[in-house]
C-alpha positions in Angstrom: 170.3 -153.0 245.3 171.4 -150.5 242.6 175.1 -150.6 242.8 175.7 -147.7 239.8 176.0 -144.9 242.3 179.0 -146.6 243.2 181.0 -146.4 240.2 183.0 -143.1 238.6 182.2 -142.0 235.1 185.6 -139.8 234.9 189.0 -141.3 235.0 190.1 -139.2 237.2 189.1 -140.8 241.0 191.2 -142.7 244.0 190.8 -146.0 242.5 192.5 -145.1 238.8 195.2 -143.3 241.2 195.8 -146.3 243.3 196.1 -148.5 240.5 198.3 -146.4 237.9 200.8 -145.7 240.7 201.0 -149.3 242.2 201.4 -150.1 238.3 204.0 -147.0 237.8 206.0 -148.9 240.7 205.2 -152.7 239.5 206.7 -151.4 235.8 209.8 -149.8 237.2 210.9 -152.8 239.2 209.6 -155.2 236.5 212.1 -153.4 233.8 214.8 -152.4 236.4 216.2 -155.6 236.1 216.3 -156.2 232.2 218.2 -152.9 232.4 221.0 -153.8 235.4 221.1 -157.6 234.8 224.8 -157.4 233.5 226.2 -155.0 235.3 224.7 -156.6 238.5 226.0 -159.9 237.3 229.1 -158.5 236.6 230.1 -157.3 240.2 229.5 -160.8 241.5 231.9 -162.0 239.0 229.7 -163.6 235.9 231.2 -162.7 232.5 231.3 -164.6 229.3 228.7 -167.3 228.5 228.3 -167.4 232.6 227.0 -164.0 232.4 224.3 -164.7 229.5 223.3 -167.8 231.2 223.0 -166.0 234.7 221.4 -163.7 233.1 218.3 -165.9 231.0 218.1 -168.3 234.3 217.3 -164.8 236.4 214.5 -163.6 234.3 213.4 -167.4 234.1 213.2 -167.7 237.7 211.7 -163.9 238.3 209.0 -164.8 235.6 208.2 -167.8 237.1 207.4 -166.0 240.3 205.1 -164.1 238.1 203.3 -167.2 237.3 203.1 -168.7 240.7 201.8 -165.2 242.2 199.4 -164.4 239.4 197.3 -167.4 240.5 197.9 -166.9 244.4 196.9 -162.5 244.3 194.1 -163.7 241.4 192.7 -166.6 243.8 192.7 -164.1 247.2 191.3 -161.2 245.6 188.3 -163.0 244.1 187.9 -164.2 247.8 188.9 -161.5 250.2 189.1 -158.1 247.8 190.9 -156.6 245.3 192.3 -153.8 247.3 194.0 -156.1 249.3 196.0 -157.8 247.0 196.6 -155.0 245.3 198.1 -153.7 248.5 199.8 -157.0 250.0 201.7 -157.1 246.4 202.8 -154.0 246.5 204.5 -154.6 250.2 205.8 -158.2 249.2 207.9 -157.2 246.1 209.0 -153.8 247.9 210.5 -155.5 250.6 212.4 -158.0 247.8 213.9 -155.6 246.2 215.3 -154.1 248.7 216.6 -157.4 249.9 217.8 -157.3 246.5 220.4 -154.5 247.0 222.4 -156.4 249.3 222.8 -159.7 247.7 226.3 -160.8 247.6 225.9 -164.1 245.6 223.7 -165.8 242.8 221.3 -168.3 244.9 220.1 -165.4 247.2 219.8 -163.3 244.1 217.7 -166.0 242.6 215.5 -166.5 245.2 214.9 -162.7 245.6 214.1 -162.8 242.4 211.2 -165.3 242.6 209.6 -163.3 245.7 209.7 -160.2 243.7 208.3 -161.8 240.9 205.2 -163.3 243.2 204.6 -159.9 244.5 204.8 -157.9 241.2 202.3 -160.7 239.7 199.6 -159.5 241.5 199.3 -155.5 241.1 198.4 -155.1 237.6 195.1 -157.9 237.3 193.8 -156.6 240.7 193.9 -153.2 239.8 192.3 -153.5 236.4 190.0 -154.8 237.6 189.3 -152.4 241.0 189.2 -149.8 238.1 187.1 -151.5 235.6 184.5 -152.4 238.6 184.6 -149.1 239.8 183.8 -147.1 236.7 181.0 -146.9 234.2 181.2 -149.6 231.4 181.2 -146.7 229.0 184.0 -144.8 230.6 186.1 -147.7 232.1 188.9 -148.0 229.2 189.7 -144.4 229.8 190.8 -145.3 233.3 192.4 -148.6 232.2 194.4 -146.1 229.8 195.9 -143.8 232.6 196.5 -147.2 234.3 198.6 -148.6 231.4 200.1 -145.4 230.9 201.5 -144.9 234.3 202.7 -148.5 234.1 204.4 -147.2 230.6 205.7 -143.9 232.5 207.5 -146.2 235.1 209.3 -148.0 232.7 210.8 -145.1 231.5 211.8 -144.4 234.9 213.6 -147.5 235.0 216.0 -147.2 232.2 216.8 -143.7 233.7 217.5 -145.5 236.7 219.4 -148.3 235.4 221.8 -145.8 233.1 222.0 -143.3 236.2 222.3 -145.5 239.3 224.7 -148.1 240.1 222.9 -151.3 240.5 222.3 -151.8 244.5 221.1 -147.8 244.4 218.9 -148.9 241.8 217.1 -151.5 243.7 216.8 -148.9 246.5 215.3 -146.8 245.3 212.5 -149.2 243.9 212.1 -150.9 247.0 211.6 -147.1 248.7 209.1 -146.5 245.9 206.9 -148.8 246.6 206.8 -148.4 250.1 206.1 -144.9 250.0 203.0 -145.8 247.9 202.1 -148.0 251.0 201.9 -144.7 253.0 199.2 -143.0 251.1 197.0 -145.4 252.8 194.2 -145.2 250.7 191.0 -146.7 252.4 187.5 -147.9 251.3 189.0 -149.1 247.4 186.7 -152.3 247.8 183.8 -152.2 245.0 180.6 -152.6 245.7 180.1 -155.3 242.9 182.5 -157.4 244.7 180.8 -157.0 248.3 178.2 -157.5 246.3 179.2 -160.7 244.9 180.8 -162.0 248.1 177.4 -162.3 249.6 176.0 -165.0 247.2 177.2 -168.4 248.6 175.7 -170.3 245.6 178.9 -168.8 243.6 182.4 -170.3 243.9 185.1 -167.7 244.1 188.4 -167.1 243.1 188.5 -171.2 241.8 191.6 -171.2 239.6 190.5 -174.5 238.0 187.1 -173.3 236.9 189.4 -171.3 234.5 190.4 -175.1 232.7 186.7 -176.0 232.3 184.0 -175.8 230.5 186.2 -175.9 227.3 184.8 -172.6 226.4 185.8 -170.7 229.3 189.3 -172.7 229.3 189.0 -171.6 225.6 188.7 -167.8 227.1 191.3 -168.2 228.9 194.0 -169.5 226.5 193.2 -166.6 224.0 193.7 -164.0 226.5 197.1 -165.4 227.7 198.2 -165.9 223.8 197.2 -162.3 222.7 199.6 -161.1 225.4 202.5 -163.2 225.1 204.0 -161.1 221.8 204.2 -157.8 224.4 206.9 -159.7 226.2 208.8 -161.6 223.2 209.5 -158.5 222.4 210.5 -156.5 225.7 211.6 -159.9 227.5 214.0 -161.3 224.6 214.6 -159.1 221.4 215.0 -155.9 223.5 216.9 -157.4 226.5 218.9 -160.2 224.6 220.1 -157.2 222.1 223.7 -156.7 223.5 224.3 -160.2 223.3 222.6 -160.4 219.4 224.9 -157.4 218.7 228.0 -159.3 219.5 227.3 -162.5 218.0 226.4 -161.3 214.5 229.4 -158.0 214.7 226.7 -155.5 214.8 227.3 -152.1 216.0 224.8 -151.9 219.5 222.7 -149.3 220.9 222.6 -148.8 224.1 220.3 -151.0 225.9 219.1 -148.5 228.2 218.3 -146.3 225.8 216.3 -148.6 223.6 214.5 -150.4 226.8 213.7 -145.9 227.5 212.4 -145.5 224.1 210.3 -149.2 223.9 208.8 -148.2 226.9 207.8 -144.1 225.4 206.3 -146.4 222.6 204.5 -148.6 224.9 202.9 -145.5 226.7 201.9 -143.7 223.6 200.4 -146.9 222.4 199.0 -147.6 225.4 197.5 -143.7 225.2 196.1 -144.3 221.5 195.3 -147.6 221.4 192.8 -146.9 224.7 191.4 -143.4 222.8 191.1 -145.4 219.6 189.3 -148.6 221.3 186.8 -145.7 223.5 186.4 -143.7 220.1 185.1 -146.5 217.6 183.7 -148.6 220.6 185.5 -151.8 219.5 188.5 -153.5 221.4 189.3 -156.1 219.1 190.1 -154.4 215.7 191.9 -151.7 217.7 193.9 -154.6 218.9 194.6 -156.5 215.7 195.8 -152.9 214.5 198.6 -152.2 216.6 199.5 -156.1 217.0 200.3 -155.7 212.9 202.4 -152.7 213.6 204.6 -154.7 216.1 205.0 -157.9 214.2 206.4 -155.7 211.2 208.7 -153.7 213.4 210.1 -156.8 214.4 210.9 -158.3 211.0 212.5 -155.0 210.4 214.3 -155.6 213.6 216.0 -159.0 211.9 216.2 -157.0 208.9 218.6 -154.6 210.6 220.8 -156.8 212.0 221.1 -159.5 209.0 221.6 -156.1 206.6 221.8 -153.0 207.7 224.1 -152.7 211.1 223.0 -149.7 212.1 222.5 -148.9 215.7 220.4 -145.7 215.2 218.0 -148.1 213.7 217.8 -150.2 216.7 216.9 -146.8 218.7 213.9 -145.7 216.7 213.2 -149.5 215.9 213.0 -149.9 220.1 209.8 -146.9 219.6 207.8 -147.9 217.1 207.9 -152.0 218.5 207.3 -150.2 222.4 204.2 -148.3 220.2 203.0 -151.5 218.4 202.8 -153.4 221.9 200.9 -150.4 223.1 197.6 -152.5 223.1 198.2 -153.6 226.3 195.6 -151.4 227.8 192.8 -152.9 225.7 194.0 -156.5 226.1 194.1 -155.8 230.1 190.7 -153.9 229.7 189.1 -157.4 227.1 190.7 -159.5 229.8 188.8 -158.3 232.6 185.8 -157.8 230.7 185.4 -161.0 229.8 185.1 -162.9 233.0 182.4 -163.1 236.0 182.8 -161.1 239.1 183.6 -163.9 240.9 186.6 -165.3 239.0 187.7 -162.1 237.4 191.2 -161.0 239.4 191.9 -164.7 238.6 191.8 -164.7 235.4 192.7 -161.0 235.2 195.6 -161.9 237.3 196.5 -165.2 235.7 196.3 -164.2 232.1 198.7 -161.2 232.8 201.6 -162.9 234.7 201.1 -166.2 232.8 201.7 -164.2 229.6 204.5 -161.9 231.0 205.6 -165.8 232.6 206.3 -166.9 229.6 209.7 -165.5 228.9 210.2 -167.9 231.4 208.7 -171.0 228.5 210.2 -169.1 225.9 214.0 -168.4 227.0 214.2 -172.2 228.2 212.6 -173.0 224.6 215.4 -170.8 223.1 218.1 -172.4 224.5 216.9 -175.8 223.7 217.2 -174.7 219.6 220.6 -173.5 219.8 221.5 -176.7 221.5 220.2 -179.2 219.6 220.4 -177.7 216.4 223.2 -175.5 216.3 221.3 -172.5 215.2 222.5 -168.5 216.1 220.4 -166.5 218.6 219.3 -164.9 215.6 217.3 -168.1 214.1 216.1 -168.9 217.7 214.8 -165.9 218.5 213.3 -165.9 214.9 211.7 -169.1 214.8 210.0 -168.2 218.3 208.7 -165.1 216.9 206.9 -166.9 214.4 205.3 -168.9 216.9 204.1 -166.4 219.3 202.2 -164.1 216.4 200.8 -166.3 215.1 199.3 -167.7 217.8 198.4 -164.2 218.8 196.9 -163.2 215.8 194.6 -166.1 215.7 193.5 -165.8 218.9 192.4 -161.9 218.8 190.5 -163.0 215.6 188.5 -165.6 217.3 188.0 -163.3 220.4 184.4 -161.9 220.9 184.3 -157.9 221.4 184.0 -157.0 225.1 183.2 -152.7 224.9 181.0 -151.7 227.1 179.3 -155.1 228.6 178.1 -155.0 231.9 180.7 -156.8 234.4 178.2 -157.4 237.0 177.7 -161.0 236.0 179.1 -164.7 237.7 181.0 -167.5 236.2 178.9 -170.8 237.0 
């Protein structure tokens, strides 16, 4: 059966409008909290090295959600669709949050936290992927880049929200967003490649440990996660720990809402560029490597500024052009889904995504463990993890194979 009739050639269709807003909502609630975690903590009576531990073990436990529903919505929706998971998430960490107006204490906090996380893990692989298996291997980064973009626009939204709203408010209003996304009640999103694919028993689906073996797909796997990681070092500790740098080495601080605003303008004009770059010289990978070396040198300029300079509007057009540089996450969530089989694809979609955004929850752990047993500043920790993560970035997109325009109607055996 031809399945090509089935699949959009312009960006503009029901399936890039499903995803981009259910990504529009995931990104708001996602950097809501990096934007009220103190004041939140705060009212229930956190302050000193309480609140900055509160804080890291609330992003820990959020992005460990993350990594727990990644596998979960990557699993179901290789097995029962991708427009139901994309849905079921969006319901799951709408409900959460607004559980999460009303908490009164740090353990139901905490566990709201982690349900959000689980929902909010599986929107973004499941609806690259609807997208990517819906459109025209020729045309599908332009609807990856509306995608991204929307993601990047709800962002914005949330450092709006977290300046203008007081923090339960906040919440509200993300928990109302997402429902009101539920009511559009958009029907027949399923693609025909995976109905297609569902049919043939001789294929496992949605096996999250086909992902660890052969070595070369494990291989896969591991680059994709690792090319990702530096998005949220960035966004997940240098932005959101930059009050708490501020203070510790007398710097002068921006205001965090501001810089998470203008991190997240970069992202979406990255995330705009980067796609019409990658679609314009047909090549993913060097369009990645490109904007990854514009990130890593904004952020040893970030050091630079506070060992040097102290100067806050710094930090404000510094929080751009890093936000810019990490703009290539619309390619790497376009490579990721290219380059896994129909059946297995929202898994590893899913998985790489949340596992990479999941790592703050590796990484903050990792952070603390330096200053403790070596006495070292948040400034050296943060430094010496930075190190880690691009480099390990760098060599993975350089041992990546390019992925534009290859035919995604294929299996994992």
């Amino acid at each position: 059966m031809n399945y090509s009739r089935h699949q959009y050639s312009s960006p503009f269709n029901m399936a890039v409008f499903a995803a981009g807003l259910g990504f529009f909502v995931d990104a708001f609630d996602l950097l809501l909290f990096n934007v009220i975690r103190i004041p939140s903590l705060k009212s229930l009576g956190f302050s000193g090295d309480d609140l900055t531990f509160a804080g890291e073990s609330l992003l820990a436990i959020q992005m460990a959600g993350m990594m727990v529903g990644g596998v979960l919505s990557g699993v179901l929706a290789d097995r029962k669709g991708r427009a139901t998971v994309l849905f079921g998430s969006i319901l799951l960490y709408s409900i959460a949050n607004l559980a999460n107006a009303a908490v009164t204490d740090f353990t139901s906090y905490a566990i709201l936290r982690f349900f959000a996380g689980v929902g909010l893990a599986g929107e973004l692989g499941a609806g690259i992927v609807l997208v990517g298996e819906k459109m025209t291997s020729e045309k599908r980064g332009l609807g990856t880049i509306l995608v991204a973009t929307l993601g990047g626009l709800g962002a914005i939204c949330a450092g709006l929200a977290g300046d203008l709203l007081h923090w339960r408010t906040a919440y509200i209003v993300a928990g109302a967003a997402g429902l009101l996304l539920l009511f559009l009640r958009m029907k027949n999103l399923e693609t025909a490649m995976f109905k297609k694919s569902i049919q043939n028993e001789g294929i496992q689906h949605g096996n999250f440990f086909m992902l660890f073996k052969p070595t070369e797909r494990f291989q896969r796997f591991l680059k994709s996660v690792l090319i990702g990681v530096p998005i949220w070092y960035c966004v997940g500790m240098l932005i959101s720990f930059m009050p708490d740098l501020a203070s510790q080495t007398g710097n002068t601080p921006a205001n965090l809402g501001t810089c998470f605003i203008l991190f997240q303008v970069g992202i979406a004009s990255g995330d705009l560029s980067s796609g019409l770059f990658s679609q314009f010289f047909k090549n993913r990978m060097k369009v990645m490597t490109f904007y990854m070396l514009i990130a890593f040198i904004t952020c040893l300029i970030w050091f630079l500024n506070f060992q040097l300079w102290n100067l806050a509007i710094s930090l404000v057009l510094l929080s751009f052009l890093m936000g810019f540089g990490c703009g290539y996450l619309s390619v790497f969530v376009t490579t990721t889904a290219e380059t896994f089989g129909t059946n297995l694809r929202v898994t590893a979609t899913s998985s790489v995504t949340n596992f990479m955004r999941g790592s703050v929850s590796i990484l903050i752990p990792l952070q603390i463990l330096l200053r403790n047993c070596f006495d070292l500043s948040l400034m050296y920790t943060l430094s010496i993890i930075g190190v880690l993560v691009w480099l390990l970035a760098f060599y993975s997109v350089l041992k990546s194979k390019e992925t534009f325009g290859r035919d995604l109607d294929f299996y994992e055996e």
